[in-house]
Structures are given as structure tokens and as C-alpha cells.
Backbone as CSV, one residue per row, in Angstrom:
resi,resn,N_x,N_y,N_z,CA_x,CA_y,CA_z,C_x,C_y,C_z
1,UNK,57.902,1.700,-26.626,56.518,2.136,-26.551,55.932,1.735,-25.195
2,UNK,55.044,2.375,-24.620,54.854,2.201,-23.322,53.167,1.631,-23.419
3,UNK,52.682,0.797,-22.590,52.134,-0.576,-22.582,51.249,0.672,-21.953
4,UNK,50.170,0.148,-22.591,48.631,0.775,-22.105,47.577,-0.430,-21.587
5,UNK,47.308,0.149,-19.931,46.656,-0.536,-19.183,45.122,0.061,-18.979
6,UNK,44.223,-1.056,-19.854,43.119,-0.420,-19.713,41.823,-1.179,-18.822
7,UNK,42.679,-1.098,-17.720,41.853,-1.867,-16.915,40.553,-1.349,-16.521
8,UNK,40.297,0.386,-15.946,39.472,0.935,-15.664,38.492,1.148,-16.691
9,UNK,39.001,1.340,-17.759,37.994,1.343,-18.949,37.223,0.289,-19.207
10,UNK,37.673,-0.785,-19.244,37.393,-2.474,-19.181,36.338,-2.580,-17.924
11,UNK,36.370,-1.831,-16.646,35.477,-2.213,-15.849,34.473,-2.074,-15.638
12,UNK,34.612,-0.439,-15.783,33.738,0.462,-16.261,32.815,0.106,-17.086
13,UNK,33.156,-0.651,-18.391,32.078,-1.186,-19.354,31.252,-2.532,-18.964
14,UNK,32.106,-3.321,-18.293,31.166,-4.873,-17.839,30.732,-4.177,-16.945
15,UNK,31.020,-2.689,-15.739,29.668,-2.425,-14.756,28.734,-2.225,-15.222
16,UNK,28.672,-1.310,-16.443,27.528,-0.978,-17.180,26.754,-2.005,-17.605
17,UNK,27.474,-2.794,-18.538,26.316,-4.035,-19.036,25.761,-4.692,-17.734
18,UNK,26.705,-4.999,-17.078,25.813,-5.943,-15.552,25.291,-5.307,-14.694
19,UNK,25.207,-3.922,-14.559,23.787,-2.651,-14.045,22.934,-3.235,-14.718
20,UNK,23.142,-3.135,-16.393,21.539,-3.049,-17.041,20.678,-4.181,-16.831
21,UNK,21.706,-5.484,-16.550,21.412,-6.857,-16.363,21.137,-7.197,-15.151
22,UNK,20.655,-6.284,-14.396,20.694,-6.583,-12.489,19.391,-7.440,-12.218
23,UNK,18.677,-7.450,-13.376,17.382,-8.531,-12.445,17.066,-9.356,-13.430
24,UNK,18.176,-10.175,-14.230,18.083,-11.138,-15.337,18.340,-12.404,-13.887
25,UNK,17.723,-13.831,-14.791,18.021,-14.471,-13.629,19.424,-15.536,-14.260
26,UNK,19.842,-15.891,-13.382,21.230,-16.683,-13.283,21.841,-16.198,-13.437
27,UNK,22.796,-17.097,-14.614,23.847,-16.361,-15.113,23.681,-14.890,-16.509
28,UNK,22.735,-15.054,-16.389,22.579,-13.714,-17.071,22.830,-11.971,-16.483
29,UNK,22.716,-12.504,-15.322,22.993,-11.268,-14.381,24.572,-11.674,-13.822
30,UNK,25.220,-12.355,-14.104,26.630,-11.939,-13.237,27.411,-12.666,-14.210
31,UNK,27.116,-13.489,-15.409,29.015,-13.938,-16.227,28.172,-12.200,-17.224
32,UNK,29.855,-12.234,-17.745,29.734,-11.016,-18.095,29.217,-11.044,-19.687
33,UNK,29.613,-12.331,-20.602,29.492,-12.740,-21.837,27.811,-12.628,-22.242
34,UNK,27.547,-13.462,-21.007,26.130,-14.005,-21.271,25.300,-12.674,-20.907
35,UNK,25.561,-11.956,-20.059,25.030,-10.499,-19.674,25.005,-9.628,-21.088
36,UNK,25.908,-9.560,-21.497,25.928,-8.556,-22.897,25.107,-9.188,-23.712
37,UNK,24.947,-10.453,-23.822,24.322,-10.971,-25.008,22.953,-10.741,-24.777
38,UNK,21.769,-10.646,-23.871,20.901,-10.839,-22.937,20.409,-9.010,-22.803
39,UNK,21.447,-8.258,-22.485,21.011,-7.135,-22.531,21.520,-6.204,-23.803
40,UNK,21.562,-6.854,-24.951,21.357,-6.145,-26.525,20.826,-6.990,-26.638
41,UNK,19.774,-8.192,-26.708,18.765,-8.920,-27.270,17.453,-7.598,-26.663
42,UNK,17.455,-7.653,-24.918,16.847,-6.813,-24.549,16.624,-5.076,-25.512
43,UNK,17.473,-4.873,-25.523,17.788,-3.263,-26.141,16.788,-3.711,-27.304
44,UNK,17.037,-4.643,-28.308,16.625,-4.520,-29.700,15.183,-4.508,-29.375
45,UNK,14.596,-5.855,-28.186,13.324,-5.923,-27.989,12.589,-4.305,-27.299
46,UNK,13.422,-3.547,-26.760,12.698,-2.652,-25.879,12.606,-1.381,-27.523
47,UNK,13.221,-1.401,-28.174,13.649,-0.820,-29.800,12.351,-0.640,-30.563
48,UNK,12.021,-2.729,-30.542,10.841,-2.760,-31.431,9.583,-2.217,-30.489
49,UNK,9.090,-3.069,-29.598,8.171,-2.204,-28.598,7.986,-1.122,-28.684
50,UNK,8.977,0.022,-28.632,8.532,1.366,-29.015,7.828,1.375,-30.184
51,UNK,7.789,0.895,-30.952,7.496,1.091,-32.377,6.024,0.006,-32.673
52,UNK,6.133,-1.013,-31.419,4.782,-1.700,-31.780,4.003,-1.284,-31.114
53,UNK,3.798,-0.394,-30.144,3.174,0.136,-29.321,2.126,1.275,-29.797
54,UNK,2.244,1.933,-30.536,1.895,2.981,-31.596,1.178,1.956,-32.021
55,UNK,0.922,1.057,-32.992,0.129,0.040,-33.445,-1.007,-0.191,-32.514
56,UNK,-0.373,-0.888,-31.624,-1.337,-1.865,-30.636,-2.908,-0.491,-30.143
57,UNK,-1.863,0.865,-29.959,-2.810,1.760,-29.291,-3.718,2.339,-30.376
58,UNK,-3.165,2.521,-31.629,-3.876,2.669,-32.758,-5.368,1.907,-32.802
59,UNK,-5.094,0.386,-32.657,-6.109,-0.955,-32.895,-6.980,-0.594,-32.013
60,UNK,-6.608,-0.385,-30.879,-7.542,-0.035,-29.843,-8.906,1.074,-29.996
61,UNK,-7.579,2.333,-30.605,-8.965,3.208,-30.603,-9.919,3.078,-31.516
62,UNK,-9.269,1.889,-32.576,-10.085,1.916,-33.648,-11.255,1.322,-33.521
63,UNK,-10.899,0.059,-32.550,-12.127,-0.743,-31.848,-12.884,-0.134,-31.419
64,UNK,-12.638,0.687,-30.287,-13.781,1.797,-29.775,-14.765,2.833,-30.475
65,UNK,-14.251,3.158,-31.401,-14.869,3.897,-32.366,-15.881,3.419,-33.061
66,UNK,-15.417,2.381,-33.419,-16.073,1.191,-34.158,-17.563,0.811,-33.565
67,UNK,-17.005,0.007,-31.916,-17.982,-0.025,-31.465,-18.828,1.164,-31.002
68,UNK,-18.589,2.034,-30.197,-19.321,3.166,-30.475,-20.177,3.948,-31.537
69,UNK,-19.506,3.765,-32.973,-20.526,4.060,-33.905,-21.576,2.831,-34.178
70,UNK,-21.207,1.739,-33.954,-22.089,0.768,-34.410,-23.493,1.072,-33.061
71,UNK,-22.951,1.394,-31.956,-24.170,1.270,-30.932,-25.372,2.524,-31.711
72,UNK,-24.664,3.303,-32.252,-25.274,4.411,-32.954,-25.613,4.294,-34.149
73,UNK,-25.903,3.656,-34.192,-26.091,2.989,-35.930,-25.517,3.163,-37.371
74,UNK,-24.424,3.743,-37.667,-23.179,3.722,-38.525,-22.051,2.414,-37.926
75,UNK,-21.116,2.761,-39.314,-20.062,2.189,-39.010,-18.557,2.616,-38.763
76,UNK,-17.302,2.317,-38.772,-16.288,3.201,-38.565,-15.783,3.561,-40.026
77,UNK,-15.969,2.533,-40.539,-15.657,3.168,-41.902,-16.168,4.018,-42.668
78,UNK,-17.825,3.976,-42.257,-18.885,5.072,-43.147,-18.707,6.505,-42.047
79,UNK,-17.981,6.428,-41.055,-18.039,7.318,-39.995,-16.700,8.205,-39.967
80,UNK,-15.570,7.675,-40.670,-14.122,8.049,-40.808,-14.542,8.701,-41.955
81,UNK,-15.216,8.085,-43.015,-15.564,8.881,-44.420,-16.324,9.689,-44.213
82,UNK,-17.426,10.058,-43.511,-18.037,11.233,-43.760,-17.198,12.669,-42.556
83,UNK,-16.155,12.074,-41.861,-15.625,13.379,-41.306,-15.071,13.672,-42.501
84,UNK,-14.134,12.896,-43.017,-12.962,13.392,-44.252,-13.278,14.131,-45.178
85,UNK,-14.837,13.996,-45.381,-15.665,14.814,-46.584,-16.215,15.620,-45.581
86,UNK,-16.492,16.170,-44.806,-16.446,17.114,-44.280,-15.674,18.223,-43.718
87,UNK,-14.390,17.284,-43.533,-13.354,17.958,-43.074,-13.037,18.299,-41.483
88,UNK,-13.632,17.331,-40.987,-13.584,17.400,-39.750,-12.153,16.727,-38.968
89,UNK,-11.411,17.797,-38.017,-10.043,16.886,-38.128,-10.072,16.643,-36.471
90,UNK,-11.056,15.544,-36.466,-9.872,14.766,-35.289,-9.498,13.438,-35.008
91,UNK,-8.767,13.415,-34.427,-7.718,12.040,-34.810,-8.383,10.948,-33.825
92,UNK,-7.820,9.825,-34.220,-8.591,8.812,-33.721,-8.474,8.392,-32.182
93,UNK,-7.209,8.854,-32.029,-6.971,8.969,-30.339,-8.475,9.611,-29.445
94,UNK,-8.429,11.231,-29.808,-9.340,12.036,-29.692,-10.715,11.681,-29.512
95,UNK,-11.245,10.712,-31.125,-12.645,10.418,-31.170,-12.907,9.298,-30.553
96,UNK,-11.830,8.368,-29.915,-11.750,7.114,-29.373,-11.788,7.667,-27.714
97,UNK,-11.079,9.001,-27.042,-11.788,9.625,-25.790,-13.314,9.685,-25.460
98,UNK,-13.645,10.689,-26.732,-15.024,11.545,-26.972,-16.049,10.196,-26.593
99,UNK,-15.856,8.931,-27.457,-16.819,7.840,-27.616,-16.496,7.124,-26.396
100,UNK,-15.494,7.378,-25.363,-15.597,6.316,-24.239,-16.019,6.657,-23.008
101,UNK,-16.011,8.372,-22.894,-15.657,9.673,-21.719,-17.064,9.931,-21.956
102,UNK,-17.754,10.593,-23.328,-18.480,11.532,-23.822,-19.485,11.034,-24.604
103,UNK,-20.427,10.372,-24.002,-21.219,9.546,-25.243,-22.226,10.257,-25.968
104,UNK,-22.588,11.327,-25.177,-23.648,12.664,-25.815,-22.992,13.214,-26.592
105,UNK,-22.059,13.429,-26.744,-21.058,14.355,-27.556,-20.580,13.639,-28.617
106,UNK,-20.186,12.063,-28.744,-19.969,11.250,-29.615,-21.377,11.213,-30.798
107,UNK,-22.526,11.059,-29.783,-24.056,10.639,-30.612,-23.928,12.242,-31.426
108,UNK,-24.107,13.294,-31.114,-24.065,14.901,-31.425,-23.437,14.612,-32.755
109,UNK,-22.139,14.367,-32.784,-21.354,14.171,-33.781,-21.262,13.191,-35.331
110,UNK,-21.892,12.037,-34.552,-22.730,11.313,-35.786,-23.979,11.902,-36.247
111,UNK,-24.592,12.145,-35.267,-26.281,13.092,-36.355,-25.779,14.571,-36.506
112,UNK,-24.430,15.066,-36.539,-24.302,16.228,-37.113,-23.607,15.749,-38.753
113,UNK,-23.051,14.591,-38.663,-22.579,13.843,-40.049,-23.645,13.828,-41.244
114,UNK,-24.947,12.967,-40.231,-25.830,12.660,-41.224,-26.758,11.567,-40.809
């Protein structure tokens, strides 16, 4: 049976992990062990981030809204409920623009509520 040399394949893969690892400091950027370990800790963290990020921007607009209806004298919760019973669809991204960009257009929108 003839002996398979997989050297190029082998190199090929520690270049990759120690690319991804190029601005870790020490030995995290050049032994090759500690590099892999360091950049899949990384991967999982950059994984969750995607996914907490959606959250964090969520909280935000909710704050704004919030405060914005309160300067107007409602609240976000009495202000989320009377679109829903109305049927008014826009999302909180949207009404969290309108109330930071558009404050005539935000006020319009609460005394068209009620």
C-alpha cells in the first residue's frame, strides 16, 4: 500500500487557522494548538453576537419610543396597544426612526391614536 503524504493539506489548514488568528496577541497568533483553540472560542463568540445584537437593537428602540411617547404624554405600552387595536403596522425599528428624525410626525401619530 502506498504511504499517503499529507503534508500540503496539513498546511494549508494551520494557514487558515493562523490567518484567522493574525492579530491575537502572543502565542495565540503563532503556536498552532493555542491558535485553533482561540479562534473557535472566537467563532462561537462572533455566533452568539449575531444573535445578541438583534436584542440589544430591539432595547434600544424600545427606549426611544418609550421616551418619546412619555414626552407626549402616553406610554409605550398604552402606545404599542392602541396601534395593535387599530391596526397600525409599524415596527418598532420604524417608530423608533419617526420619534428620533420626525418629532411632528411622531406627536401626529399619538393624537391620531387618541
Amino acid at each position: 500500500m502506498v504511504r499517503i503524504k499529507r503534508g500540503n493539506v496539513a498546511r494549508k489548514r494551520r494557514k487558515k487557522v493562523l490567518s484567522l488568528a493574525s492579530g491575537y496577541r502572543g502565542a495565540h497568533s503563532v503556536l498552532f494548538r493555542v491558535a485553533n483553540q482561540q479562534v473557535m472560542k472566537a467563532l462561537r463568540y462572533s455566533y452568539v453576537g449575531r444573535k445578541e445584537k438583534k436584542r440589544i437593537f430591539r432595547k434600544i428602540w424600545i427606549s426611544r419610543i418609550n421616551a418619546a411617547s412619555r414626552l407626549n404624554g402616553t406610554t409605550y405600552s398604552r402606545l404599542i396597544h392602541k396601534f395593535k387595536k387599530l391596526n397600525v403596522d409599524l415596527n418598532r425599528k420604524m417608530l423608533s426612526q419617526i420619534a428620533v428624525l420626525d418629532i411632528s410626525t411622531f406627536k401626529s401619530l399619538i393624537q391620531m391614536n387618541g
